[in-house]
N, C-alpha and C positions, 0 to 999 in steps of 0.2 A: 450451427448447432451449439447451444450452449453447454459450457465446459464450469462445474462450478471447483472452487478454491475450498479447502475449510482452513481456515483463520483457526488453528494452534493455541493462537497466544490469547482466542477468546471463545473458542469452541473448545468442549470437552474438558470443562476446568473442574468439573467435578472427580477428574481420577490425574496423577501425576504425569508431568510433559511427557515424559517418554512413555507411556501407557495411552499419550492421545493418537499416536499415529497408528497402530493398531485398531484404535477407536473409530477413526475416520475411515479406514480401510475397509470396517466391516460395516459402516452407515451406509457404503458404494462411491467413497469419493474415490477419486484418480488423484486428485492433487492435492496439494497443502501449500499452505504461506503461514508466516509468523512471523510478529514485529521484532523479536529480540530473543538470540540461543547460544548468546555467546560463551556462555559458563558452561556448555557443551563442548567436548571435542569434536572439531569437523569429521573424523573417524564416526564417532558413535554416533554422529545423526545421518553420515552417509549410512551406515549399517540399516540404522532405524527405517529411512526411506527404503531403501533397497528391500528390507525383513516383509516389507507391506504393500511395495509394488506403486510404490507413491513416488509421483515429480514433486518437486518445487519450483513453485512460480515468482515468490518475491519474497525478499526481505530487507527489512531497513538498515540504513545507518544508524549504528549505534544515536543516543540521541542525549549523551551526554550525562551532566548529572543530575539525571531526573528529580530525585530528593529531593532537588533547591530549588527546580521549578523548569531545569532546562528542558528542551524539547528539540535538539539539534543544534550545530554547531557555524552552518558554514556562512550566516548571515552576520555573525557575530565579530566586528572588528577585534583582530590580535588576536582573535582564535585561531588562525590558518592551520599553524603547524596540528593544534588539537584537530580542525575540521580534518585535514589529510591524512593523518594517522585516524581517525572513527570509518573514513573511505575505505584505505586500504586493508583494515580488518575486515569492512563488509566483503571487499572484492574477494579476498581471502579466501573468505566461506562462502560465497556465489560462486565461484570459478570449481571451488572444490566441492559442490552440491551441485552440480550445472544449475542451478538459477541464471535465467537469463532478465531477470530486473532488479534494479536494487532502488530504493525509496531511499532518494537525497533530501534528506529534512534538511529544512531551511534555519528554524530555529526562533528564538526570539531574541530581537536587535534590543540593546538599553534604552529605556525611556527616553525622549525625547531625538532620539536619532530620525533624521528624514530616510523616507521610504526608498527615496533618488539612491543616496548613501548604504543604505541596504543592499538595494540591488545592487551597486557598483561591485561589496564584498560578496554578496552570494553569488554573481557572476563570476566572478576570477577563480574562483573557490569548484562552481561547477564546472566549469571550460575544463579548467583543470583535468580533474577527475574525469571528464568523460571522456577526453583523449587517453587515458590510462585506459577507462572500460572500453572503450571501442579496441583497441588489441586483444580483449579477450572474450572479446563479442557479448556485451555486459552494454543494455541499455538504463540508463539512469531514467527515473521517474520523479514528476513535481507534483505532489496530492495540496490543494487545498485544503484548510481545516477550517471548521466555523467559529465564529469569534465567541460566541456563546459557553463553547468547550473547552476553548483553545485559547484563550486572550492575549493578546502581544504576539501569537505566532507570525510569522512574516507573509505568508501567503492562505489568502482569505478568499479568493476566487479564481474561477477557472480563466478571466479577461488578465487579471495579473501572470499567471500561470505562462501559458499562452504566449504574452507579449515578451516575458524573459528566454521561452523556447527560441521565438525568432530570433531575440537579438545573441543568443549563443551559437545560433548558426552551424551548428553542433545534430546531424542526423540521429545520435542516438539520445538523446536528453524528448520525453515524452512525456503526457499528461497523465495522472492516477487520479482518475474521477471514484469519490465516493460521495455513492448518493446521498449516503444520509448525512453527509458536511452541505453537501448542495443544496440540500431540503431543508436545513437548516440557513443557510446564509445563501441566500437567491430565488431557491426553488426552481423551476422551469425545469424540470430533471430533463422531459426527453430537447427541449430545446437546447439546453446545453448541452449534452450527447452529439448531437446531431450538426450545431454550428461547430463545434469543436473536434469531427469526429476523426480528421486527417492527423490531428496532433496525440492522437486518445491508445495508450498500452496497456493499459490496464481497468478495470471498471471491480468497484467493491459493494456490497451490498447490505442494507439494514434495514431495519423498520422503521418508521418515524411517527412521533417520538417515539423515545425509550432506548433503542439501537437494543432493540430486539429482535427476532424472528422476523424477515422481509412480509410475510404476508400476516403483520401487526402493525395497526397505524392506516394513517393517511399516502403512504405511497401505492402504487399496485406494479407491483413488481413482475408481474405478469405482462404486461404492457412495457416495461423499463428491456428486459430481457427479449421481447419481442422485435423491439425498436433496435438493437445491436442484432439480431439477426437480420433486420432489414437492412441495414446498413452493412453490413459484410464483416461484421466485428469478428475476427478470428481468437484473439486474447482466451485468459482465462476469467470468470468473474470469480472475485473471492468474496467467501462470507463473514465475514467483519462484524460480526456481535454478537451480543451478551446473553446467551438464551435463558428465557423466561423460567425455563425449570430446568432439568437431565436434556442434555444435549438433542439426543436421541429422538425424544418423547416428543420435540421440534420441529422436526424433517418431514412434518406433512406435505410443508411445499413446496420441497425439495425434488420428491419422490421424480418426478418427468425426468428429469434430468441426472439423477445419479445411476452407477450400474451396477443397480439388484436384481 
Protein backbone atom coordinates (compact mmCIF):
# COMPACT_ATOMS: atom_id res chain seq x y z
CA UNK A 1 0.00 0.00 0.00
CA UNK A 2 1.42 3.10 -0.79
CA UNK A 3 2.32 5.60 1.97
CA UNK A 4 3.30 9.09 0.48
CA UNK A 5 5.89 11.65 2.30
CA UNK A 6 5.30 15.61 1.70
CA UNK A 7 8.64 17.03 1.14
CA UNK A 8 8.30 20.36 3.72
CA UNK A 9 11.21 21.99 2.40
CA UNK A 10 9.42 21.91 -1.15
CA UNK A 11 5.71 21.38 -0.63
CA UNK A 12 3.65 24.16 0.91
CA UNK A 13 6.20 27.07 0.33
CA UNK A 14 3.65 29.29 -0.39
CA UNK A 15 2.73 29.83 3.81
CA UNK A 16 5.81 29.84 6.53
CA UNK A 17 7.74 26.27 7.52
CA UNK A 18 5.87 25.94 10.59
CA UNK A 19 2.44 26.62 8.97
CA UNK A 20 3.37 23.60 6.36
CA UNK A 21 2.89 20.89 8.77
CA UNK A 22 -0.69 21.75 9.56
CA UNK A 23 -0.82 22.17 5.69
CA UNK A 24 0.01 18.78 4.99
CA UNK A 25 -1.98 17.31 7.79
CA UNK A 26 -5.19 18.76 6.31
CA UNK A 27 -4.17 17.77 2.39
CA UNK A 28 -4.48 13.90 4.31
CA UNK A 29 -0.67 13.35 4.59
CA UNK A 30 0.42 10.91 7.49
CA UNK A 31 4.03 11.84 6.96
CA UNK A 32 6.50 14.51 6.27
CA UNK A 33 10.29 14.64 5.32
CA UNK A 34 12.43 17.89 4.73
CA UNK A 35 16.01 18.51 3.64
CA UNK A 36 17.12 21.06 6.23
CA UNK A 37 15.25 22.46 9.97
CA UNK A 38 18.02 23.00 11.81
CA UNK A 39 17.44 26.68 12.80
CA UNK A 40 14.50 24.97 14.60
CA UNK A 41 14.59 23.71 18.00
CA UNK A 42 14.19 19.82 18.15
CA UNK A 43 11.34 20.75 20.88
CA UNK A 44 9.34 22.91 18.39
CA UNK A 45 9.30 20.56 15.52
CA UNK A 46 8.70 17.59 17.77
CA UNK A 47 5.58 19.85 19.01
CA UNK A 48 4.86 20.76 15.48
CA UNK A 49 4.65 16.86 14.28
CA UNK A 50 3.02 15.73 17.30
CA UNK A 51 0.17 19.26 17.15
CA UNK A 52 -0.82 17.44 13.43
CA UNK A 53 -0.47 13.69 14.07
CA UNK A 54 2.48 13.60 11.46
CA UNK A 55 5.71 10.94 11.48
CA UNK A 56 8.88 11.80 9.98
CA UNK A 57 10.46 9.73 7.60
CA UNK A 58 13.90 11.34 6.56
CA UNK A 59 16.16 14.07 6.71
CA UNK A 60 19.46 15.09 5.64
CA UNK A 61 22.76 15.96 6.64
CA UNK A 62 23.30 19.15 6.99
CA UNK A 63 25.06 19.82 3.60
CA UNK A 64 27.46 22.43 4.42
CA UNK A 65 28.05 25.63 3.03
CA UNK A 66 25.60 25.74 0.49
CA UNK A 67 26.24 29.68 -0.46
CA UNK A 68 29.62 28.55 -1.98
CA UNK A 69 28.27 25.87 -3.82
CA UNK A 70 28.63 22.86 -1.14
CA UNK A 71 26.41 20.12 -1.28
CA UNK A 72 27.63 17.75 1.64
CA UNK A 73 30.70 17.07 3.34
CA UNK A 74 31.85 13.53 3.75
CA UNK A 75 33.61 13.05 0.20
CA UNK A 76 35.54 15.86 0.74
CA UNK A 77 39.26 15.23 1.94
CA UNK A 78 40.29 17.07 5.47
CA UNK A 79 36.65 17.70 6.01
CA UNK A 80 36.21 14.56 8.39
CA UNK A 81 36.07 16.33 11.49
CA UNK A 82 33.23 19.03 9.58
CA UNK A 83 31.62 15.59 7.87
CA UNK A 84 31.23 14.15 11.74
CA UNK A 85 30.16 16.97 13.46
CA UNK A 86 27.07 17.86 10.15
CA UNK A 87 26.30 13.63 11.18
CA UNK A 88 25.93 14.03 14.51
CA UNK A 89 23.66 17.11 14.45
CA UNK A 90 21.51 15.11 12.06
CA UNK A 91 21.59 12.06 14.42
CA UNK A 92 20.62 14.60 17.08
CA UNK A 93 17.47 15.52 15.50
CA UNK A 94 16.51 11.97 13.91
CA UNK A 95 16.87 10.16 17.37
CA UNK A 96 14.96 13.20 18.89
CA UNK A 97 11.99 13.17 15.94
CA UNK A 98 12.19 9.34 15.67
CA UNK A 99 13.18 9.65 12.06
CA UNK A 100 14.31 6.38 11.23
CA UNK A 101 16.57 7.70 7.86
CA UNK A 102 18.92 10.21 7.65
CA UNK A 103 20.42 11.19 3.84
CA UNK A 104 24.34 11.03 3.91
CA UNK A 105 25.19 13.48 1.18
CA UNK A 106 28.20 12.71 -0.17
CA UNK A 107 29.30 16.13 -1.44
CA UNK A 108 31.47 17.47 -4.18
CA UNK A 109 35.20 16.22 -4.19
CA UNK A 110 37.94 19.16 -5.65
CA UNK A 111 38.35 19.25 -9.27
CA UNK A 112 40.52 16.88 -10.49
CA UNK A 113 40.43 14.40 -7.50
CA UNK A 114 39.99 10.49 -8.82
CA UNK A 115 36.59 8.96 -8.04
CA UNK A 116 38.85 5.67 -6.40
CA UNK A 117 40.12 8.65 -3.92
CA UNK A 118 36.64 9.76 -3.32
CA UNK A 119 35.31 6.75 -2.33
CA UNK A 120 38.18 5.74 -0.16
CA UNK A 121 37.12 9.29 2.04
CA UNK A 122 33.19 8.90 1.63
CA UNK A 123 33.85 5.44 2.88
CA UNK A 124 35.67 5.84 6.10
CA UNK A 125 33.49 8.88 6.69
CA UNK A 126 30.07 6.65 6.15
CA UNK A 127 31.36 3.29 8.08
CA UNK A 128 31.96 5.59 10.52
CA UNK A 129 28.66 7.25 11.10
CA UNK A 130 26.71 4.26 10.40
CA UNK A 131 28.07 2.37 13.37
CA UNK A 132 27.10 5.39 15.41
CA UNK A 133 23.41 5.04 13.59
CA UNK A 134 22.89 1.63 13.97
CA UNK A 135 22.85 1.98 18.17
CA UNK A 136 20.05 4.17 17.65
CA UNK A 137 18.54 2.28 15.06
CA UNK A 138 19.14 5.23 12.52
CA UNK A 139 19.57 3.83 8.78
CA UNK A 140 21.82 6.04 6.53
CA UNK A 141 20.69 6.60 2.90
CA UNK A 142 22.90 7.12 -0.50
CA UNK A 143 20.54 9.34 -3.12
CA UNK A 144 22.04 9.70 -6.37
CA UNK A 145 21.66 13.22 -8.06
CA UNK A 146 21.75 14.00 -11.76
CA UNK A 147 24.69 15.80 -13.11
CA UNK A 148 22.51 18.19 -15.03
CA UNK A 149 21.35 19.76 -11.36
CA UNK A 150 24.02 18.75 -9.43
CA UNK A 151 27.51 19.02 -11.24
CA UNK A 152 30.63 17.74 -9.36
CA UNK A 153 28.20 15.97 -6.93
CA UNK A 154 29.93 12.48 -6.07
CA UNK A 155 27.17 10.07 -6.71
CA UNK A 156 25.43 10.27 -10.14
CA UNK A 157 23.93 6.70 -10.16
CA UNK A 158 22.23 4.15 -8.65
CA UNK A 159 25.43 1.19 -9.98
CA UNK A 160 27.94 3.69 -8.04
CA UNK A 161 25.48 3.89 -5.23
CA UNK A 162 24.98 0.40 -4.82
CA UNK A 163 28.77 -0.73 -5.29
CA UNK A 164 29.75 1.62 -2.18
CA UNK A 165 26.79 -0.18 -0.06
CA UNK A 166 28.39 -3.39 -0.62
CA UNK A 167 31.77 -2.47 -0.04
CA UNK A 168 30.66 -0.85 3.58
CA UNK A 169 29.38 -3.92 4.51
CA UNK A 170 27.50 -1.98 6.82
CA UNK A 171 23.38 -3.46 7.07
CA UNK A 172 22.07 -0.14 7.78
CA UNK A 173 23.70 2.15 4.84
CA UNK A 174 20.68 1.86 1.90
CA UNK A 175 19.74 3.26 -1.39
CA UNK A 176 17.29 6.75 -1.83
CA UNK A 177 16.09 6.42 -5.27
CA UNK A 178 14.70 9.60 -6.69
CA UNK A 179 12.97 9.39 -9.79
CA UNK A 180 13.30 12.33 -11.02
CA UNK A 181 17.43 12.31 -10.66
CA UNK A 182 17.03 8.79 -12.52
CA UNK A 183 15.03 10.11 -15.17
CA UNK A 184 17.19 12.58 -15.60
CA UNK A 185 20.67 10.60 -15.65
CA UNK A 186 19.84 6.96 -16.77
CA UNK A 187 16.17 6.61 -17.05
CA UNK A 188 14.96 3.05 -16.75
CA UNK A 189 13.02 4.11 -13.67
CA UNK A 190 11.01 0.85 -13.05
CA UNK A 191 14.22 -1.16 -14.15
CA UNK A 192 16.36 0.45 -11.83
CA UNK A 193 13.71 -0.06 -8.93
CA UNK A 194 13.54 -3.46 -9.62
CA UNK A 195 17.43 -4.51 -10.05
CA UNK A 196 18.24 -2.51 -7.24
CA UNK A 197 15.23 -3.30 -5.21
CA UNK A 198 17.06 -5.48 -1.92
CA UNK A 199 19.37 -2.32 -1.45
CA UNK A 200 16.34 0.36 -1.97
CA UNK A 201 14.68 2.53 1.75
CA UNK A 202 13.62 5.07 0.53
CA UNK A 203 11.86 6.04 -3.04
CA UNK A 204 10.99 10.05 -3.78
CA UNK A 205 8.95 11.45 -6.32
CA UNK A 206 8.63 14.28 -9.18
CA UNK A 207 7.61 14.91 -12.53
CA UNK A 208 9.93 15.10 -15.46
CA UNK A 209 10.88 17.59 -16.40
CA UNK A 210 10.24 20.42 -14.34
CA UNK A 211 10.27 18.44 -10.73
CA UNK A 212 6.82 19.27 -10.66
CA UNK A 213 3.70 17.55 -9.82
CA UNK A 214 4.48 13.41 -10.52
CA UNK A 215 1.64 13.28 -12.91
CA UNK A 216 3.43 16.23 -15.16
CA UNK A 217 5.94 15.07 -17.74
CA UNK A 218 7.11 12.19 -19.27
CA UNK A 219 7.19 9.80 -16.17
CA UNK A 220 3.63 7.93 -15.17
CA UNK A 221 3.95 7.64 -11.85
CA UNK A 222 1.12 5.59 -11.61
CA UNK A 223 2.95 2.66 -12.97
CA UNK A 224 6.50 3.83 -10.82
CA UNK A 225 4.16 3.26 -7.51
CA UNK A 226 2.51 0.18 -8.84
CA UNK A 227 5.88 -1.48 -9.55
CA UNK A 228 6.88 -1.01 -5.48
CA UNK A 229 3.66 -2.46 -4.63
CA UNK A 230 4.64 -5.40 -6.61
CA UNK A 231 7.71 -5.75 -5.28
CA UNK A 232 6.85 -5.55 -1.50
CA UNK A 233 8.19 -1.99 -1.14
CA UNK A 234 7.11 -1.23 2.55
CA UNK A 235 9.12 2.34 2.69
CA UNK A 236 7.46 5.71 2.61
CA UNK A 237 7.42 7.53 -0.97
CA UNK A 238 8.13 11.14 -0.48
CA UNK A 239 7.11 14.10 -2.61
CA UNK A 240 10.19 16.03 -3.58
CA UNK A 241 8.83 18.95 -5.76
CA UNK A 242 8.32 22.14 -6.71
CA UNK A 243 4.42 22.49 -7.22
CA UNK A 244 3.34 24.31 -10.27
CA UNK A 245 1.03 26.72 -8.37
CA UNK A 246 -0.70 26.44 -4.41
CA UNK A 247 0.40 23.33 -3.22
CA UNK A 248 -3.14 22.06 -2.68
CA UNK A 249 -4.53 23.00 -5.98
CA UNK A 250 -1.81 19.97 -6.93
CA UNK A 251 -2.91 16.91 -5.13
CA UNK A 252 -5.09 15.54 -7.96
CA UNK A 253 -2.97 12.60 -7.98
CA UNK A 254 -2.43 12.24 -4.88
CA UNK A 255 -6.08 11.89 -3.95
CA UNK A 256 -5.84 7.29 -3.87
CA UNK A 257 -3.42 7.39 -1.57
CA UNK A 258 -3.85 10.13 1.11
CA UNK A 259 -6.34 10.06 4.13
CA UNK A 260 -9.30 12.26 3.31
Amino acid sequence: MTRLAANISWMFTEMPFEQRFTAAASAGFEYVEWNYAFDFTKERLRNLLEANSLALTLINVSGGDMSSGELGLAALPGRQADAAAAFAQALDYATALDARLVHFLAGKPPPGMESEAADAVFLENLCQSADIAASAGVTLTLEPLNPRDRAGYHLMSATHATRLIRSSQRSNIKLQLDVYHQQMHGGNVLQTIEENFEYLAHVQLAGVPGRHEPDTGELNHTAILSKLDELGYTGVVGCEYAPIGRTSAGLNWAQPYLNI
